[in-house]
Structure formats: C-alpha cells, structure tokens
N, C-alpha and C positions, 0 to 999 in steps of 0.2 A: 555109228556103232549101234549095233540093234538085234534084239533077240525074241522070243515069242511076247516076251511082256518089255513093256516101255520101263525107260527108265527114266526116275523121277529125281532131282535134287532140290532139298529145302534149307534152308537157313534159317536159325535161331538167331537171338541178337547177339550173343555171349563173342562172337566174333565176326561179322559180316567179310572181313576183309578175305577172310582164309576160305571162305566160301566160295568167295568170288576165284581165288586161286583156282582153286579145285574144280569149279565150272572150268576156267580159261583151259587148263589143262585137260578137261576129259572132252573138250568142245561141245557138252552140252550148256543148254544156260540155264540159271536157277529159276526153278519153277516159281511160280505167284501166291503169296500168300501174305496174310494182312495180322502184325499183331499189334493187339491192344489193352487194354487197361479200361475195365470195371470202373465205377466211379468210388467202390469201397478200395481201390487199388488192386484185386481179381487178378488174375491174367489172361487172356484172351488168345484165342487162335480162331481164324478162318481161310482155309484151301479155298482158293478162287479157281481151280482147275481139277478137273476129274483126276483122281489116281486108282481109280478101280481097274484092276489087274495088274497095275503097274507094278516094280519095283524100286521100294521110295526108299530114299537116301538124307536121313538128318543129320544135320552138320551142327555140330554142339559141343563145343568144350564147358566142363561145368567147372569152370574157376568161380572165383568170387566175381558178385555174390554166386555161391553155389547154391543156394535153395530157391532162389529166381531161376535160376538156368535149369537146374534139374527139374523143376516145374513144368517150364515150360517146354525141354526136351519131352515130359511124359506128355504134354497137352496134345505136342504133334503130334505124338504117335496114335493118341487116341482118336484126334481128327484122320489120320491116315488112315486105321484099320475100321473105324466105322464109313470109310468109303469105300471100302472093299480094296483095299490096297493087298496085291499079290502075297510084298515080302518087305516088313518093314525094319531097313538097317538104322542103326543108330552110331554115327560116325563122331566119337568121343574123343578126341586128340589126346585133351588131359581130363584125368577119370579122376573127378573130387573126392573126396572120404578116405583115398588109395588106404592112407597112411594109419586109419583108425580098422587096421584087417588081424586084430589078435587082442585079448584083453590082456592087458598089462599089468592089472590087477583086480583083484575080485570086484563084483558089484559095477563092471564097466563094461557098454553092450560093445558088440564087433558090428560097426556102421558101415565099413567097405559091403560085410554081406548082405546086409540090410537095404544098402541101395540096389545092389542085384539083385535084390528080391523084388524090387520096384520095378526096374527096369523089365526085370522080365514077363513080370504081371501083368506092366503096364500096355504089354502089347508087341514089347520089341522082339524080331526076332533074330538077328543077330550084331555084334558090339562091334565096332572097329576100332581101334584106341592103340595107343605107344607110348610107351616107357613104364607098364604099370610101377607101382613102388617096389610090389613083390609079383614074381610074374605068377607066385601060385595062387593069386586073386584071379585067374581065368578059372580053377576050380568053384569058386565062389559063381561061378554061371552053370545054368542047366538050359543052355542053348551057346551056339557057337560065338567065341572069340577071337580074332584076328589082332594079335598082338606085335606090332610095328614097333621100328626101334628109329633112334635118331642117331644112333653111334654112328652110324656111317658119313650119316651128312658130316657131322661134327670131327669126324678124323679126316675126312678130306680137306677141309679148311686148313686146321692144322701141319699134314700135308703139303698144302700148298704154302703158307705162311710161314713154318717156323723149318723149310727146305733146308736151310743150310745149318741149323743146330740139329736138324735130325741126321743131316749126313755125315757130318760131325763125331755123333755119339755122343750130344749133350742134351740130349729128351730123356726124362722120366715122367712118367703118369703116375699120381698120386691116388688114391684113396684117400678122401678125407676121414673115414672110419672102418672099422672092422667090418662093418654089414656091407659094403661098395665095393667089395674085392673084387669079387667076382667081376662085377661090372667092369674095375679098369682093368682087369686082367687080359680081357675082351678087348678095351681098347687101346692097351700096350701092343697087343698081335696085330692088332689094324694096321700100328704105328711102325711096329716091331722094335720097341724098345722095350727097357728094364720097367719095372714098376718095383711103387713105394707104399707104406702105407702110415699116417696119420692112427698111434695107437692114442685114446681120449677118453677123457673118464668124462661122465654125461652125467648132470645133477638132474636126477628124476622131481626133486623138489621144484626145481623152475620152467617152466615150459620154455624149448627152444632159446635153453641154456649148456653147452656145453665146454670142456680146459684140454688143451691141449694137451698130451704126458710129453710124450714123445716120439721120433719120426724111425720107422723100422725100415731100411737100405738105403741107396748110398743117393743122395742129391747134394753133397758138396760140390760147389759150382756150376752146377747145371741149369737147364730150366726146364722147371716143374709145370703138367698140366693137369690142374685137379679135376675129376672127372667125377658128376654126381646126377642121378636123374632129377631132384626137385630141388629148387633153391628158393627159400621161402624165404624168412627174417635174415637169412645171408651171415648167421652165426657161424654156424660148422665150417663154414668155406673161407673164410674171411679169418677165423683163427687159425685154419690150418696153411693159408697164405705167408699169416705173419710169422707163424711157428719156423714153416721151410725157410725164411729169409733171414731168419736170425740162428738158425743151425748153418748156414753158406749156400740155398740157392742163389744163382744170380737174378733169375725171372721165375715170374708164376704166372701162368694162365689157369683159368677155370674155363667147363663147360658142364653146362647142365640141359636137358631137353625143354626141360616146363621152367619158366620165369614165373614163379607165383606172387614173390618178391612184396611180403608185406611186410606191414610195421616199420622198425627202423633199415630196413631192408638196404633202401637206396642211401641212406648215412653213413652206413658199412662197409658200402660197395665203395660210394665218391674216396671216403678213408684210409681203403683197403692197401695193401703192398698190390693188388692183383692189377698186371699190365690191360690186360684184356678179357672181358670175361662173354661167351659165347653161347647165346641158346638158339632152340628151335621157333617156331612161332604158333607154338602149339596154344600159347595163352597172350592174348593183345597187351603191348605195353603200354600203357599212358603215356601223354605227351609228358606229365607230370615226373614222369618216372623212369624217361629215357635221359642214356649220358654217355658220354664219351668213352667211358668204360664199355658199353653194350653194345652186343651187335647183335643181332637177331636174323638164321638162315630161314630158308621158307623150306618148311616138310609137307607143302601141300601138294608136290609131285609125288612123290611116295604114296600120301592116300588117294593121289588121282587113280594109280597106278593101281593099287587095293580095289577099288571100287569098280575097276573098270574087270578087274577079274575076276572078282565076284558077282558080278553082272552077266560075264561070260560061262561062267563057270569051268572058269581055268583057273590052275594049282597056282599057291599064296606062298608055298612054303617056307620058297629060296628067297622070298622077302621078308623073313621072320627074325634072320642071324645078324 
C-alpha cells in the first residue's frame, strides 16, 4: 500500500497491544521509536527513523493515567513535525476529558475543548477516535475528525450470541439513562428490536452516584442489552441491571465501547445481576481487572481500515453509522 508520501505508524505506551493490531492489519509494521523517562521523571520521546514527508500515524488511547498519555501523544507529535513529517494523525481510540465538554455549573472550565486546543496546537493535524461521549465534541476541533463507532462490532456479537432470544422476540436494548437514547435507539435498528429506557434521578451532590426511578416499555420477561459508550465506576449499569431484574427481566447483558472501569468498578461488575458484559478494546484491561464477566472485541480492524483510507485518500464516510 503506497502513495506519493510513506506511511508511518507509532505507538505510545497507553496500549501497545492495539498497535500491534492495527500494524498486523494494515501489513505495515510499527515504525522505531525509543521512549523514556528524565531522571526528574520528564517524559521522553526519540524517532529512530526519518518521517520527513511521510505521513505519521500515532496510536494513543489517553485513558488513565490520562495526563501521562496525553503527554506523551503531544511529545510525538512534536517529534514528528519537527522532522518534517508530511501529515501528522493522531489515532485516539478513547478521547479522555470526553465527558468534562459543558460547564455544569458556574466557575467550571470545559476540558474536552481545552484538550482540542492542545491537540491542535500541538502539531496534530487530523483526530481519529470512536465513540466520543457527545459526537458534538468533533466541533470542539478546528481540524478534521474521523469519528468511528463500535456499535456495529458490538451488535454482531450479540447477533451471533443471543440468535435465538432475538428470533424469538425476547431482546430489548435498554438505555441506562435519558442522555443514551439515541445511542440504543441505533442499536435496537442493528438488532431490530424494541427498546427501553432506565428513567433516573442522578445526585449531582456525589460524583458517579446515581437511583434508579424507573423502567419506561416493556422488558417483562425478556433479556435486556444495556447499551452505553463509557463504563467507568460501573454505577449507572450495574443499578439499571438490578432495577430490570426486579421489575421481570429474565437476562441482562451490557455493552459499552471504552472499559474505563475505575474505582469500585470491578466490585460492581463481579456483584452485578449482569450475565455478560461486552466492550471494545479501545482501552487495555489489567490482568487485575479482568473476569469472567468481560469480554473484550478488538476494533483495531475498523481503525485499520480508517487509516488505510485516509492514507489513500478514499471516502470514510460509510464507516461513520
């Protein structure tokens, strides 16, 4: 695959594995590069190979820690465009801060724009990323965004897996709350079933604290797939599980794209009513932090696939729904 300018791919440390994905899949291999660590702790980057004219590809999910990763995503890029590097993408799986994209309340800055202010400054010039929190944080750039979804992967498993409750007519897709409608509405049409929605009163006093009210259409006896793009402390998911199983689902699945999965997260999860709960692998899960509960698809064809178009300079678009 090859075009007037080379194409280059780098890896951050924030995921190595999903890198390597993304190499096996586009059949290039990941270019050479050295990082390291200051003796005040610093972070360090060095290109061990020319990328002047090239167009360079960084691979960087900035989960936790996110101010290590975000770091060192800008470090590359800086090292990139001071080698004269072509066109430098910055390939984001899960985009941190997503969720800090509105003040809430007075006297509280908006940090989703504020890192697109970095990102862009920093040198990048175009994002590639999937599932933002809100997709109108591609506004929040003044350079091109390529925004990838996981829904698809994630309703083929399903799909495949729960065949015979779908042909049945016992699937419903949930909502865990008012703001995800949209979202499962999207992935009831995948599925082609009914959708539900988890109506919750959210205590702004507690952080990632929310109470179920109650469940608006019909999941008496069914099985429920809660469908949600970020699953952090595994409150919201985890209460709207137990809520469906004591109004008469029979089964709850969840699926979410990003596994952020902190705090009491995996306590929740082990605890949870939820049979099986599905992400992407947009963010590495610790050994510590994997269970029998979890399964984790790989979306690194998807961005193979992104990359190798934008390389081409062939249309993205029918990859966007």
């Amino acid at each position: 695959m090859s075009r007037g300018n080379g194409l280059k791919i780098f890896s951050g440390t924030a995921h190595p594995e999903f890198s390597q994905r993304i190499s096996k899949e586009i059949g290039v291999p990941l270019s050479d590069l050295k990082h390291y660590r200051f003796s005040d702790n610093e972070i360090g980057v060095s290109l061990n190979e020319s990328v002047r004219g090239a167009d360079v590809y960084l691979i960087q999910p900035t989960c936790s820690p996110a101010n290590e990763n975000l770091m060192q995503l800008l470090i590359m890029a800086d090292a990139a465009k001071r080698d004269s590097a072509h066109y430098v993408n910055a390939v984001i799986p899960y985009f941190g801060y997503a969720r800090q994209d509105r003040k809430a309340k007075p006297r509280e800055p908006i940090t989703a724009k504020l890192v697109a202010n970095i990102l862009t400054h920093g040198g990048i010039d175009r994002i590639i990323t999937a599932d933002l929190h809100a997709g109108q944080l591609q506004g929040f750039f003044d350079i091109p965004v390529d925004h990838l979804t996981g829904m698809k992967l994630l309703a083929e498993y399903f799909k495949k897996n729960l065949a015979e409750e779908l042909n049945a007519g016992k699937v419903v897709v949930v909502s865990p709350d008012a703001g995800g409608v949209a979202r499962a509405r999207k992935f009831a049409v995948m599925l082609d079933v009914d959708i539900a929605i988890v109506d919750k009163r959210r205590s702004y006093d507690v952080a990632n604290v929310s109470e179920v009210m109650d469940i608006v259409g019909n999941i008496k006896g069914r099985t429920a797939i809660l469908v949600d793009d970020i699953i952090d402390t595994a409150g919201t998911i985890c209460h709207a599980a137990h809520g469906l199983i004591e109004r008469g689902c029979e089964k709850v699945y969840a699926c979410a794209t990003h596994a952020v999965l902190s705090g009491p997260a995996m306590e929740r999860i082990n605890k949870s009513k939820i049979e099986r709960l599905v992400f992407t692998d947009t963010i590495p899960i610790p050994e510590e932090k994997k269970s029998a509960k979890i399964l984790q698809l790989s979306i690194a064809p998807l961005f193979a696939e992104a990359i190798k178009r934008v390389h081409l300079e062939e249309p993205i678009s029918d990859m966007f729904d």
